[in-house]
C-alpha positions as CSV (number, residue, x, y, z in Angstrom):
1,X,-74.0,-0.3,-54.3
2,X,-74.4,-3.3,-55.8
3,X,-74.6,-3.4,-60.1
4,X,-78.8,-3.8,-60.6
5,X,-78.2,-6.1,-63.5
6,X,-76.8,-8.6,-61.2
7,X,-79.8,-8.4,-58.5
8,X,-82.4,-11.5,-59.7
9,X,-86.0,-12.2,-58.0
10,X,-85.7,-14.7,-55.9
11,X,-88.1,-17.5,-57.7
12,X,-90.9,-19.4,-56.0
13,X,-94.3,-20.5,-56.3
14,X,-96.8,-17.7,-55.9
15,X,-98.4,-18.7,-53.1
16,X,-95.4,-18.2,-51.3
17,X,-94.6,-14.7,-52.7
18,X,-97.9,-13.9,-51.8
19,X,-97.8,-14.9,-48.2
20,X,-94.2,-13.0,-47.1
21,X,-95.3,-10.1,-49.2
22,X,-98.5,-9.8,-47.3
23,X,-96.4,-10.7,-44.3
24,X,-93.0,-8.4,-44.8
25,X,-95.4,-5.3,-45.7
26,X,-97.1,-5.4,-42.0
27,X,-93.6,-6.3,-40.1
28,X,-92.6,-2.8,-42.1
29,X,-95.4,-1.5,-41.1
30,X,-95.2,-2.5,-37.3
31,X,-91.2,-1.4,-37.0
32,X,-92.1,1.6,-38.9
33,X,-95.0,2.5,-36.6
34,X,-92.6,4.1,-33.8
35,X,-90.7,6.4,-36.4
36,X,-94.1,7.6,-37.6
37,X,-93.8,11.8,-37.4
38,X,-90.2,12.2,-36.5
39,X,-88.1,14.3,-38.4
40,X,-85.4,12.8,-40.1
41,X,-82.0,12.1,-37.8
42,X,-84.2,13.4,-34.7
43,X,-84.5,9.6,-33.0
44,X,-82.4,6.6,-32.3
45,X,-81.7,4.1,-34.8
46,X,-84.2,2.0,-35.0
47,X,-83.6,-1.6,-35.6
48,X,-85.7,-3.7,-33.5
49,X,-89.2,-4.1,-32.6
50,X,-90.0,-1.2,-30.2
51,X,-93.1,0.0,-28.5
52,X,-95.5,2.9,-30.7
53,X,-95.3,5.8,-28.1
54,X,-97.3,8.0,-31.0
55,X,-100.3,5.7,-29.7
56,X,-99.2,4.3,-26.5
57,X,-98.6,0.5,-28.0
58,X,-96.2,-2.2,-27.5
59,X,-93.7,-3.7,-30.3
60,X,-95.0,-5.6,-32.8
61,X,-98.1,-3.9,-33.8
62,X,-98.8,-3.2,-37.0
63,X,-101.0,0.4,-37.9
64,X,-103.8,1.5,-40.1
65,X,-101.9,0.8,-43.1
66,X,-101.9,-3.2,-42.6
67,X,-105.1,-3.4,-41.9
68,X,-106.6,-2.0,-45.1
69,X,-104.5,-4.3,-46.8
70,X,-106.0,-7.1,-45.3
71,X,-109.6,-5.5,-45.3
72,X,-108.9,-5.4,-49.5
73,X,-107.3,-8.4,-49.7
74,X,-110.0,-10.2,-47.8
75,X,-112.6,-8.3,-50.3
76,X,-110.9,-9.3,-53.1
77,X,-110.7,-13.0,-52.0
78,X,-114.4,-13.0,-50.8
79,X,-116.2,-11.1,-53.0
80,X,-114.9,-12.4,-56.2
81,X,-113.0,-10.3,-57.2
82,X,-112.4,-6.1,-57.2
83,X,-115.7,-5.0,-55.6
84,X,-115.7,-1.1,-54.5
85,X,-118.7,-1.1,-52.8
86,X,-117.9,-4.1,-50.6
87,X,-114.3,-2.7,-50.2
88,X,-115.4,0.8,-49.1
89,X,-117.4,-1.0,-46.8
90,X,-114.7,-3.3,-45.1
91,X,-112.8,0.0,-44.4
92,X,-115.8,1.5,-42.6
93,X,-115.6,-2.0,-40.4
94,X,-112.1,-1.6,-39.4
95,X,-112.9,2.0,-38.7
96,X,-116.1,1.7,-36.8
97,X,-115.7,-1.8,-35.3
98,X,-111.7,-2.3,-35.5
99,X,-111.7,-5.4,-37.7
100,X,-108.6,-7.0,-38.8
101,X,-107.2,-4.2,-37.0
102,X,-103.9,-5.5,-34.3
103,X,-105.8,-4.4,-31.3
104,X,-109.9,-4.6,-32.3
105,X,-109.7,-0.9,-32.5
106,X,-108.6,1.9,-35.2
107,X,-106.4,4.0,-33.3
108,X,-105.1,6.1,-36.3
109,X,-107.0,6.7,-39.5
110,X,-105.6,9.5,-42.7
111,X,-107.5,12.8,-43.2
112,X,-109.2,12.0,-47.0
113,X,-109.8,8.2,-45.9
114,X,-111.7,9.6,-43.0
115,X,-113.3,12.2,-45.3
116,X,-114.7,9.3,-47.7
117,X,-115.8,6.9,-44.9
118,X,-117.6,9.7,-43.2
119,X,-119.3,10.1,-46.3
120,X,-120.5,6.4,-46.0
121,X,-121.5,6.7,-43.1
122,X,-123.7,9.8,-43.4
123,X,-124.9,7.7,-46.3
124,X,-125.8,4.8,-44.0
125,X,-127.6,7.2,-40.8
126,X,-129.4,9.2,-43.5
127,X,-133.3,9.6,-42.7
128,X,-134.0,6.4,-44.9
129,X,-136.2,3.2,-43.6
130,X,-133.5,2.0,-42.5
131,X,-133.0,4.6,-39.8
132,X,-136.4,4.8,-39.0
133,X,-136.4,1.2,-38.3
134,X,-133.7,1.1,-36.0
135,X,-135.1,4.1,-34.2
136,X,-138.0,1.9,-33.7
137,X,-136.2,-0.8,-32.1
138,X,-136.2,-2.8,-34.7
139,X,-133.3,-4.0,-37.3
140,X,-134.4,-5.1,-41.1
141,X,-133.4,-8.4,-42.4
142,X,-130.3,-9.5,-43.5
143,X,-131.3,-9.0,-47.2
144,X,-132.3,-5.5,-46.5
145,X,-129.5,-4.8,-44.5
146,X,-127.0,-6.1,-47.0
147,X,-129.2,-3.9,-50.1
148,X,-129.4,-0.7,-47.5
149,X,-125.4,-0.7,-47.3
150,X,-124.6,-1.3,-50.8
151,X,-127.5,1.7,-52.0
152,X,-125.3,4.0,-49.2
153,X,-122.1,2.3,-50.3
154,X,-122.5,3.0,-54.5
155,X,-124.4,6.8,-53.0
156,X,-121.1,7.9,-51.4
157,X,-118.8,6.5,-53.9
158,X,-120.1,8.9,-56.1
159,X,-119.5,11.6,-53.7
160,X,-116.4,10.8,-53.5
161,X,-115.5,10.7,-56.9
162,X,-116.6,14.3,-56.5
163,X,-115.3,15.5,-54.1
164,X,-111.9,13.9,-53.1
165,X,-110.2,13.9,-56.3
166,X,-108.2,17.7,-56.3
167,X,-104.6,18.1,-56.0
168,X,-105.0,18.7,-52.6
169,X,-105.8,14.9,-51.5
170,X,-103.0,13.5,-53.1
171,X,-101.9,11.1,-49.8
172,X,-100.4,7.6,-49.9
173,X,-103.9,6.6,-48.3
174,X,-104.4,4.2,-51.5
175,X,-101.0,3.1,-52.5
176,X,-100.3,2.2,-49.0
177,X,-103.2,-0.8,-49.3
178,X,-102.7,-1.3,-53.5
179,X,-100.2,-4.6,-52.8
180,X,-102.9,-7.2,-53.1
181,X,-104.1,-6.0,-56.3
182,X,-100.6,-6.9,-57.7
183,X,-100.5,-10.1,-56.0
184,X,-104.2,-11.7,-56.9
185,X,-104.0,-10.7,-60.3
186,X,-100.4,-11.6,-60.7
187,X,-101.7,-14.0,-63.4
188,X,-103.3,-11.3,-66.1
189,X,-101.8,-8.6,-68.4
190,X,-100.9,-5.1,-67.1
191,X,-104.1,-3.4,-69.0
192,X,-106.0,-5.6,-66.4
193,X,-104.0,-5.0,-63.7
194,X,-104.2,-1.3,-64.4
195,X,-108.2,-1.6,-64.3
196,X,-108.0,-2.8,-61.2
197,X,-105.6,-0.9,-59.6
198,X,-107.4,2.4,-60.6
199,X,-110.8,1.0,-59.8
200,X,-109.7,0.1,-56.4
201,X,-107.7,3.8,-56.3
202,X,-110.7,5.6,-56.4
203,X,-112.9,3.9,-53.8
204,X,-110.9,6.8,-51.3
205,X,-108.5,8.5,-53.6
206,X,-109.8,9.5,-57.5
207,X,-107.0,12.2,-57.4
208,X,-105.3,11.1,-60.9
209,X,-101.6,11.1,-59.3
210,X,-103.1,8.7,-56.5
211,X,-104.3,6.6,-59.2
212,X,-101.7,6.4,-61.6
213,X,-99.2,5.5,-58.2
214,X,-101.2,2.7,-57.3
215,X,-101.2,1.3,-61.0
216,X,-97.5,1.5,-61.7
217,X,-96.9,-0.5,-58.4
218,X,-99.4,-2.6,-58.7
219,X,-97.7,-3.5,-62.1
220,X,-94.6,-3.7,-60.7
221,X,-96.1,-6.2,-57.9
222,X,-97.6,-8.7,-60.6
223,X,-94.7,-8.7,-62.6
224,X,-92.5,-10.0,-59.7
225,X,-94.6,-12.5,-59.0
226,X,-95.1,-13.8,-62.4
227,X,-91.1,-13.9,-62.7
228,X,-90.7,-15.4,-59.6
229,X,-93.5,-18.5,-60.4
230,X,-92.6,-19.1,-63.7
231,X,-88.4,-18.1,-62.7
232,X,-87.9,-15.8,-65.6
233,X,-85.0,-13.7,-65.0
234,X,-86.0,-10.1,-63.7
235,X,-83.3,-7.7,-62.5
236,X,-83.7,-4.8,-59.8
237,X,-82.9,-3.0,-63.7
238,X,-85.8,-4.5,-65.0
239,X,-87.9,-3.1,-62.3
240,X,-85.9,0.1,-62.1
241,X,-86.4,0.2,-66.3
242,X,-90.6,-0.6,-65.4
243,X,-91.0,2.5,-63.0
244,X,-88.6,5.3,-66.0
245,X,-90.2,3.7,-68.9
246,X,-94.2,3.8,-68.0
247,X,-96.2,6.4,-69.7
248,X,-97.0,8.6,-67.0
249,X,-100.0,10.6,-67.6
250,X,-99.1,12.7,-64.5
251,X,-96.1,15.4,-64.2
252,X,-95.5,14.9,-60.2
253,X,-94.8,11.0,-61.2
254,X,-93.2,11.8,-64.3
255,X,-90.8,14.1,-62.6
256,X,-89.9,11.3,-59.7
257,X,-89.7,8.1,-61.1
258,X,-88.6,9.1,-65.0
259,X,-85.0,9.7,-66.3
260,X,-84.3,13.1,-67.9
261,X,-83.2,11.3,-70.8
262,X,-83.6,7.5,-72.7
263,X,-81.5,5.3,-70.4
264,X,-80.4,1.7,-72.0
265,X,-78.3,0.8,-69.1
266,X,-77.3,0.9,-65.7
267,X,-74.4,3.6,-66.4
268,X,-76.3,5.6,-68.1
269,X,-79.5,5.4,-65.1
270,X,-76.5,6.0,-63.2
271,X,-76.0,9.7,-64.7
272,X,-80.0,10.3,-65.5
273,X,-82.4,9.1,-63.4
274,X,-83.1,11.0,-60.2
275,X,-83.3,8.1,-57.7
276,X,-80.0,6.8,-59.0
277,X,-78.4,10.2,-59.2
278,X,-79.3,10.6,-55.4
279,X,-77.7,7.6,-54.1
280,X,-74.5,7.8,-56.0
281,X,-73.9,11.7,-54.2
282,X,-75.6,10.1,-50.9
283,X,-73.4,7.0,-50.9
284,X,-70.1,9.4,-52.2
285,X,-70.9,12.0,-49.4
286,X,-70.4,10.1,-46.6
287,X,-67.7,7.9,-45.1
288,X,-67.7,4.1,-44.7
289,X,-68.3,2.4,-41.6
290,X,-68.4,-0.9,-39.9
291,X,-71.3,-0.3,-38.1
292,X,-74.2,-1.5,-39.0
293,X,-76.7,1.8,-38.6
294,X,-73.5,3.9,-39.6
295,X,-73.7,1.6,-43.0
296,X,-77.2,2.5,-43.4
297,X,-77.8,5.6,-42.5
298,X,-74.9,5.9,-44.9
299,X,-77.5,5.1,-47.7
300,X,-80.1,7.9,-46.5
301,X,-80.2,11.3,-48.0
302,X,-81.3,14.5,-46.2
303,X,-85.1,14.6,-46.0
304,X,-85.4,17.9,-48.5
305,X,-83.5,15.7,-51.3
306,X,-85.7,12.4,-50.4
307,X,-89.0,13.3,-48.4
308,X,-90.7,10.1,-46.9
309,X,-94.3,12.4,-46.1
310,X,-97.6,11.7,-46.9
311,X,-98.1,12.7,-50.4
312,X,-98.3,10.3,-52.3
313,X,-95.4,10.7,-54.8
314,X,-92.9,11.1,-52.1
315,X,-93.7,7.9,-50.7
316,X,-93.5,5.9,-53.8
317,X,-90.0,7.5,-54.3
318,X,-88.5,6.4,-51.1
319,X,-90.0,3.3,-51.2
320,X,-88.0,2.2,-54.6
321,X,-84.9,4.2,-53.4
322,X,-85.1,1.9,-50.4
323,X,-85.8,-1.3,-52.6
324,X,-83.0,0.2,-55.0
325,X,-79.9,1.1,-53.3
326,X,-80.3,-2.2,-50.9
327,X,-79.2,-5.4,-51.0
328,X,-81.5,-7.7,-48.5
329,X,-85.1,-7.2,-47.6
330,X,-83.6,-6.3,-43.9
331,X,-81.4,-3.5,-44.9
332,X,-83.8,-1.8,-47.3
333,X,-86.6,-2.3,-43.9
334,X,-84.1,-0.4,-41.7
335,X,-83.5,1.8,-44.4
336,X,-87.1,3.2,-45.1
337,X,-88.1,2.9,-41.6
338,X,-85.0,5.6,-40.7
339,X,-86.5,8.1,-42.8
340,X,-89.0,9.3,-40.5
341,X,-92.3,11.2,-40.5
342,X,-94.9,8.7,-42.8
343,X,-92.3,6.1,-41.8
344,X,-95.3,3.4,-41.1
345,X,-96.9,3.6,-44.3
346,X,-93.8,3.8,-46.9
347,X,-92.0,0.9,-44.9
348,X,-95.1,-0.8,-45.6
349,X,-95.2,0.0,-49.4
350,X,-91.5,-0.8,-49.5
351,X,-92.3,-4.2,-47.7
352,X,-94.9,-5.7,-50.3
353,X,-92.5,-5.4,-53.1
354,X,-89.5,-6.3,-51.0
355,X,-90.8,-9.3,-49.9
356,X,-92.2,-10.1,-53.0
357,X,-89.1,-9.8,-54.4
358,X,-86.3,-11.7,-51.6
359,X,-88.8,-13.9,-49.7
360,X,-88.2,-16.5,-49.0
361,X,-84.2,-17.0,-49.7
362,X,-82.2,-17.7,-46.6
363,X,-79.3,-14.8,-47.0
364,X,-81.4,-12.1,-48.1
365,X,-84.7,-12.4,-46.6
366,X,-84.6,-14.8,-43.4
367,X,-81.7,-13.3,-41.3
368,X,-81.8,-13.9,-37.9
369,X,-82.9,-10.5,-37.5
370,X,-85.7,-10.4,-39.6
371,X,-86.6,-13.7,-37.8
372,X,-87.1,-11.6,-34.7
373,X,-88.6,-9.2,-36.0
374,X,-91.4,-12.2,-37.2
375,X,-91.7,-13.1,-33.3
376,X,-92.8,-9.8,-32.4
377,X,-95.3,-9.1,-34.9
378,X,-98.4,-9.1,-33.7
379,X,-101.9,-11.1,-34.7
380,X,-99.2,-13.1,-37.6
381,X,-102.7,-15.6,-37.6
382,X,-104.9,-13.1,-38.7
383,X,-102.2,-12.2,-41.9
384,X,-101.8,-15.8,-42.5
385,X,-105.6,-16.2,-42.9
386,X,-106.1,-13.5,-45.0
387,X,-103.3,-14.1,-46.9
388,X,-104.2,-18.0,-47.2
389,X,-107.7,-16.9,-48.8
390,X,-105.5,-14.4,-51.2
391,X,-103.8,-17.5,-52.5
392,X,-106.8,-19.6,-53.3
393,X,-108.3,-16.7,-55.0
394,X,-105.4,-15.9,-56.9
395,X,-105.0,-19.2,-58.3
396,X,-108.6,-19.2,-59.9
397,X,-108.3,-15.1,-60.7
């Protein structure tokens, strides 16, 4: 494994960052997709674009995850700025009517995200004059309409606030969307970008653990692309040093991304922090290869040392182990994606900051098979748009 002090951001205006980070988070997403609920060393390598069978989809396409990201980003670049009634209501459009989804539909949704847009919508159907109106064949007025869905909208939030935050839904249903937070507010201080990041948190997930996730990657996110516009020097250290040194709130987090005691360099992260602990007896355990999968799979732990499931704090884990023990965007994609079961949704957490980070340097981002794996993706138009309005907003934010 490379030294972390010798790993720098690849600098670059922010639009740019903004763009392949938006980008390299849904081609994680879509390579991810076919790995999604496989146990861990159960299924071929997986290094190309291949078809979904979970769904019955082709290559390329990228799941639920991408498409709240672009259904927040679009909020946040429309609606000027972090709006939780607008962006609980751009969810319910991709889940209802399949927009900014790859295929016009949503073909997989999680279990507390469906709980709080269900909660919209019984918010929206209620016996109100709305309803009775469109019993009667007749729809209100744009103004009406727009007033009806922001009273159910701000009526269900607070439901939800209620209701969803126990231990219990403590899934990667917000972190997985969280990336454009970090990249439109790259510009302000990490108190604002911790507002934001919890605000946006708790339109589906108020659990505390949820919340505290998305804001120390959120962070994380802003602080790249601040380096990388400006070009101050930032090490994978720095960013290793951001994620032990926070002041987690929260014992699950605490517990992952911490060290067990005060670290002031790599050698000593090397002997005390648990994601660096893991790789050196990973790495040590297994024998050296010249084959490519062999070299990666080389890098992967079992699954009960480094789960990739659906709680929240497991994903964030294997996401910056990925980032972590990597040396290019494409290995730490194979990487993550390998893992198995949530595979679609941490690739895609691991694929904001990774792109964020590498794009868009020739040797460590554009290989020739990450250029491939940009052919195949799906709808790229509909992620450039987005991402396009992302920019402009970010500049003004």
């Amino acid at each position: 494994m490379k030294p972390l002090n010798s790993q720098l951001v690849t600098p670059g205006p922010a639009s740019t960052k903004i763009r392949l980070s938006l980008l390299s988070s849904a081609i994680c997403d879509a390579l991810g997709g076919p790995a999604e609920f496989h146990r861990r060393f159960s299924f071929d390598f997986v290094s190309e674009m291949i078809p979904n069978q979970n769904f019955g989809l082709g290559a390329g396409i990228w799941t639920d995850d991408t498409s709240m990201t672009l259904a927040l980003a679009k909020s946040l670049a429309t609606s000027n700025g972090c709006d939780e009634v607008d962006q609980l209501h751009r969810y319910y459009r991709w889940w209802k009517k399949g927009e900014l989804s790859a295929i016009d539909r949503c073909f997989d949704i999680g279990n507390t995200i469906c709980t709080a847009l269900n909660s919209y919508h019984d918010a929206l159907t209620s016996n109100s004059q709305h309803g009775f109106m469109q019993k009667a064949g007749r729809m209100l007025s744009s103004r009406a309409q727009h007033a009806h869905e922001r009273e159910a909208a701000t009526k269900a939030l607070a439901g939800i606030q209620q209701g969803l935050s126990a231990t219990v839904f403590g899934g990667n249903g917000s972190l997985m969307r969280i990336l454009p937070v970090g990249l439109a507010y790259y510009r302000l201080s990490p108190d604002e970008v911790k507002n934001f990041a919890a605000r946006t948190s708790r339109v589906t997930h108020p659990n505390e653990v949820c919340i505290e996730a998305c804001v120390v990657w959120a962070q994380m996110i802003a602080k790249i692309v601040h380096s990388a516009q400006e070009s101050i020097p930032l090490t994978k250290l720095d960013v290793l040093n951001h994620f032990s040194n926070y002041a987690y709130e929260t014992q699950p987090l605490r517990a992952a991304l911490a060290a067990e005691k005060p670290c002031s360099d790599e050698e000593s992260y090397l002997r005390f922090h648990p994601i660096l602990k893991l790789a050196v007896e990973t790495i040590s355990s297994n024998t050296p290869s010249e084959d490519l999968s062999a070299q990666i799979l080389a890098l992967l732990p079992q699954e009960a040392a480094l789960r990739s499931s659906g709680y929240v704090v497991h994903t964030i884990t294997a996401a910056l182990y990925a980032f972590l023990v990597t040396e290019t965007f494409e290995q730490g994609a194979m990487l993550v994606v390998n893992m198995g079961d949530d595979a679609d949704t941490v690739a895609a957490v691991y694929g904001g900051l990774a792109g964020a980070w590498y794009g868009e340097d020739k040797g460590t981002f554009w290989t020739e098979r990450v250029e491939r794996w940009f052919k195949e993706l799906v709808r790229k138009e509909t992620i450039e748009e987005v991402a396009n309005q992302l920019v402009v907003f970010s500049n003004a934010a």
